[in-house]
N, C-alpha and C positions, 0 to 999 in steps of 0.2 A: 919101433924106430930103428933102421940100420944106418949104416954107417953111408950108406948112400942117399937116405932120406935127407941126414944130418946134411950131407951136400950139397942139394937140392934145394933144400929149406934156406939153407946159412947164404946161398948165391944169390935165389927169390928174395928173400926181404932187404939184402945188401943194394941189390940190382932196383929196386922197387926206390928206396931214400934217395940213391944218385939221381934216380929220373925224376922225382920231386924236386931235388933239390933244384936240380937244374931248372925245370919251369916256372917253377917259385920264382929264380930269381929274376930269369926272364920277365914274369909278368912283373915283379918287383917294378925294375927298370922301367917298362912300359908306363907301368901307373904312376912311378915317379914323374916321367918325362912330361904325361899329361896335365901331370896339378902343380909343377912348380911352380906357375904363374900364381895360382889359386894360394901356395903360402906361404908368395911376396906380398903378394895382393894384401891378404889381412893379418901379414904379420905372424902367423901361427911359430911360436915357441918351437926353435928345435929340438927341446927334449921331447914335446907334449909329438912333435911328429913322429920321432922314434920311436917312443912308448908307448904311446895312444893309438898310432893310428898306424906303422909298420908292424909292433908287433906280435898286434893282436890282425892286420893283415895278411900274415903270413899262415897261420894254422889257419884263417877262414879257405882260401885258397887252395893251401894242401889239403884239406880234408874236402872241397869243393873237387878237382879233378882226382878225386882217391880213386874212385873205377877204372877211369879212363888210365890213370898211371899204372894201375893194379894189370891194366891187360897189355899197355906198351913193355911194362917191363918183364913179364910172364913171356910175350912173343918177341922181346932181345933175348933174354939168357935161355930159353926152348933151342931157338934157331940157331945161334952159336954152338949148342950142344950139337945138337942136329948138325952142322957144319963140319963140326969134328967129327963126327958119326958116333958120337958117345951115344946117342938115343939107341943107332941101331946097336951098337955094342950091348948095353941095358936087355932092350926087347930080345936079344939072341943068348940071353943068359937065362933066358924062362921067365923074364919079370913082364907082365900083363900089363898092358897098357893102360890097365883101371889100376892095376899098383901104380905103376908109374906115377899116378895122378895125386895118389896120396901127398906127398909131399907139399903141393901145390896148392892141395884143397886144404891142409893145414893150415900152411900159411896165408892162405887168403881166408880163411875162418879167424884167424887171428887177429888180422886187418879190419874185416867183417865187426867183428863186434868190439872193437877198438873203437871205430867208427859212429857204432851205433851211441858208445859212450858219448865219444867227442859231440857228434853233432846234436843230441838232445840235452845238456846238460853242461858242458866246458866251452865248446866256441861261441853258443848263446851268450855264455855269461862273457865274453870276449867283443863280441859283437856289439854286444849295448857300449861301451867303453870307444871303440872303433865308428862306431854310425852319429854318437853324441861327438864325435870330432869332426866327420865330418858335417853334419850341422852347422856345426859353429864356425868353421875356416872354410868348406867346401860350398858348399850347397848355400844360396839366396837365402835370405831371414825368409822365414815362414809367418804366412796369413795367413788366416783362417777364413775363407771368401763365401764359404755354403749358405744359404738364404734356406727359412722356411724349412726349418728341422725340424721333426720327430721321431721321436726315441722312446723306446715302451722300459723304464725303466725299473719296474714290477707286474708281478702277474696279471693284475686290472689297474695298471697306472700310469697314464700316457705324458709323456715332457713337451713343450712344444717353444720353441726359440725362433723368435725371427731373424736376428743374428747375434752373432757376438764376434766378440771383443776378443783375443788371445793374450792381445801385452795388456790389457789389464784387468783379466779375464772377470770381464761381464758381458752377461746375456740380458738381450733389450726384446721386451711383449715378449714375458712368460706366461705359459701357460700350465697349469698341473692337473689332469681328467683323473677320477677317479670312475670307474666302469666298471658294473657288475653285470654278467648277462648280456641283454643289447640294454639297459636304459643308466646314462648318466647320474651319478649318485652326487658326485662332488667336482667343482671349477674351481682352483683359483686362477686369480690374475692377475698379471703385476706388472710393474711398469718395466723394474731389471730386475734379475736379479746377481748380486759380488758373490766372489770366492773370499774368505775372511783363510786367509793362509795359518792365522794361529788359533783359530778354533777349528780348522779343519771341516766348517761349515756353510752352508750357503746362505748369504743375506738376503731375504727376501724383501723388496721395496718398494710400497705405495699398491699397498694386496687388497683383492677381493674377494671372499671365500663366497662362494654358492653353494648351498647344501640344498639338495633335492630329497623329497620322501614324499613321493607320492603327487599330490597336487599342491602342498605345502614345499613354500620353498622361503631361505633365508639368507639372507645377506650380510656379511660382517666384514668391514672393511678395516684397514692396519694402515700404518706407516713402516713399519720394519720388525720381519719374525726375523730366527737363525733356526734353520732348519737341517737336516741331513738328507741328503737325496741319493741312489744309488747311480751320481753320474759326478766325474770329475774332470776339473781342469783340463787332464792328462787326455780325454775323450776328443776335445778339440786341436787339441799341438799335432804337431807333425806327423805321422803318421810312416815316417820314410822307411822303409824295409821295414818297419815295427816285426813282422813276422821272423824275420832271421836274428831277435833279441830276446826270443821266447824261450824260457827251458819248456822239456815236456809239459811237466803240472801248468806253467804258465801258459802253454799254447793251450793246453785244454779246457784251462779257465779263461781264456777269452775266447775261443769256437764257440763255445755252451752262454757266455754274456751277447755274443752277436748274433745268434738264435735265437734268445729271451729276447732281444729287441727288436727282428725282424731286418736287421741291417744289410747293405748291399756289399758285396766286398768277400762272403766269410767263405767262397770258395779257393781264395788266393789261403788261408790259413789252412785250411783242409786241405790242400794242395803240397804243402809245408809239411803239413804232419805226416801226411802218407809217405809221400817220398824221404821223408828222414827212415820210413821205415823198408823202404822199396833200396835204397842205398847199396845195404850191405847186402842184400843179396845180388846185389848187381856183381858186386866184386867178384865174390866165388862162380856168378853164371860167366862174366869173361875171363876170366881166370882159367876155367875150364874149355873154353872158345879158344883160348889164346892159346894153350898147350895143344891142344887138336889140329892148330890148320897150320903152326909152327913146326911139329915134331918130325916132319918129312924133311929130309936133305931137298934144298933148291938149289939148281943149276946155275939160278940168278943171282944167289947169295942168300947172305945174309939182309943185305941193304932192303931189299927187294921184298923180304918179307915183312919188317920190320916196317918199312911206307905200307904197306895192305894194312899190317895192322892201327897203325893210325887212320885210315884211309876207315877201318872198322869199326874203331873205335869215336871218331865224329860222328859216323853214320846212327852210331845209337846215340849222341848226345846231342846232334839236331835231331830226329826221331820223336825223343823224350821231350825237345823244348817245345815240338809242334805239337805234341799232343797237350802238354800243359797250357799251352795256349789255347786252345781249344776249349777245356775244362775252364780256366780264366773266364772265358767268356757265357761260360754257363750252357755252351753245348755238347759237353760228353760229363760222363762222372767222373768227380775226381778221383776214387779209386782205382777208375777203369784207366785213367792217362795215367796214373805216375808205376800202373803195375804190365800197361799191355806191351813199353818196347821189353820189357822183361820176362815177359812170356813169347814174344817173338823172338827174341834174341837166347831162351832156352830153346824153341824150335829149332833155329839153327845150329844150334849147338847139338842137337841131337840127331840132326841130316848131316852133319860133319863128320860125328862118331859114326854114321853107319858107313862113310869114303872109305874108313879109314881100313886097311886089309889086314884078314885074320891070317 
């Protein structure tokens, strides 16, 4: 590290927090001006808005446009250099435009896996805190309206709910299959069955057990077991961004629960998980983008490069949303959407570097 890296580097992450700062508050503002009705309306506590719901909004959002900021502010402090002719000063001193670059890729490595921290593991935990607010003051109370559920909730053990109940969570015509093979071993059936909150159990009520073995079959009917099942409450409630409250371990334990059940939905989690990991390398690919098509002195200015690179920098983040969309709906992979504007947008980057003159 020289003394000119140290330069480079200390402008980059300086340059990087002002341009957050500023969007942040913009969007602050915006989101404010939207839900103020929303926490007259139900009264929401203005500590619980401060606390709860600004500022744990605020790192979701900064670390939300972390790329796009990472290449605006890469292609303002480039271009001002470049303005001054500091760049061409650098490059006529012997330093390699891949030196050059060091500095840049440092600090967006640094960004890079700051990043990876925050989003798999700190804004999750921020998120939950943030999305149970708005729940409660933003968003309509939540019904639970599905008809005609099943749910594989062990290896050969099928659930079957005609519906339920959320405020007081019970499920009415249960059903519980036990299946080995193709031939049914075990039915029961019940009329509901309750959540018992302090056994942490399910009350099963007005039950049929079927036990099948063969040609022999037997019948034992109940009024009321307490049973454990591998399905809770928690299965029916709201489900609102549920994905953006997952730490890592926690998004991976529910991809692999909604796989064991066969559930519709688990490409928006899969979707989640890649891209938290597709992120940080976004950063350093425009990063690198943003130093390339900046580092030329323009005629037009500074202004003038600085709008392209926005202009650049949406282009990948509508790109990104289309493909996820797409994968959402279960026609592309989703490793394939949350990693291809990232392999297009290295393409570019590497038809940019060959502009550039030796």
């Amino acid at each position: 590290m020289k003394l000119l890296d140290w330069y480079i580097l200390k402008r980059f992450l300086q340059t990087y927090i002002f341009v957050v700062m500023v969007i942040v508050l913009v969007v602050v503002m915006i989101d404010y001006t939207e839900k103020v009705d929303n926490f007259h309306k139900t009264n929401a506590p203005g500590n619980e808005i401060l606390w709860d719901y600004y500022l744990n909004f605020i790192p979701y959002w900064a670390n939300y446009i972390s790329p796009l900021m990472v290449f605006i502010a890469t292609v303002f402090l480039t271009s001002r250099l470049a303005a001054r002719t500091e760049i061409i000063a650098i490059l006529s001193s012997g330093v390699s435009f891949v030196r050059l670059l060091f500095p840049y890729t440092l600090g967006a490595t640094v960004l890079a896996v700051l990043t990876y921290f925050m989003v798999n593991y700190v804004i999750p935990k921020a998120n939950k805190t943030r999305i149970a607010f708005e729940i409660k003051y933003i968003n309509d109370a939540f019904t639970y309206s599905n008809r005609n559920v099943h749910l594989k909730i062990a290896p050969n053990t099928y659930a079957y709910l005609e519906s339920y109940n959320n405020m007081s969570n019970t499920g009415y015509k249960f059903t519980l299959e036990r299946v080995e093979g193709n031939q049914l071993k075990q039915k029961l059936s019940a009329d509901h069955i309750e959540w018992d909150a302090k056994k942490k159990k399910w009350s099963i009520v007005d039950y049929r057990i079927r036990d099948i073995n063969g040609m022999h079959e037997t019948l034992t009917p109940g009024s009321r077991i307490d049973t454990t099942l591998n399905l809770k409450p928690d299965d029916f409630s709201s489900n609102f961004n549920l994905f953006e409250t997952l730490t890592r371990p926690e998004l991976n334990k529910y991809i692999d629960l909604l796989k064991s059940r066969g559930s519709d939905g688990v490409e928006t989690y899969l979707l989640e998980k890649y891209s938290r990991d597709t992120r940080p390398f976004a950063i350093i690919i425009l990063t690198i983008i943003g130093v390339i098509m900046s580092a030329r002195k323009s005629r037009r200015g500074v202004g003038w490069q600085v709008a392209l690179g926005f202009i650049l920098a949406f282009t990948y983040l509508l790109f990104f949303m289309l493909a996820k969309g797409i994968a959402e709906s279960g026609n592309l992979n989703p490793i394939i959407a949350v990693w291809l504007p990232n392999a297009i947008f290295t393409a570019i980057g590497v038809l940019l570097y060959n502009t550039i003159p030796r």
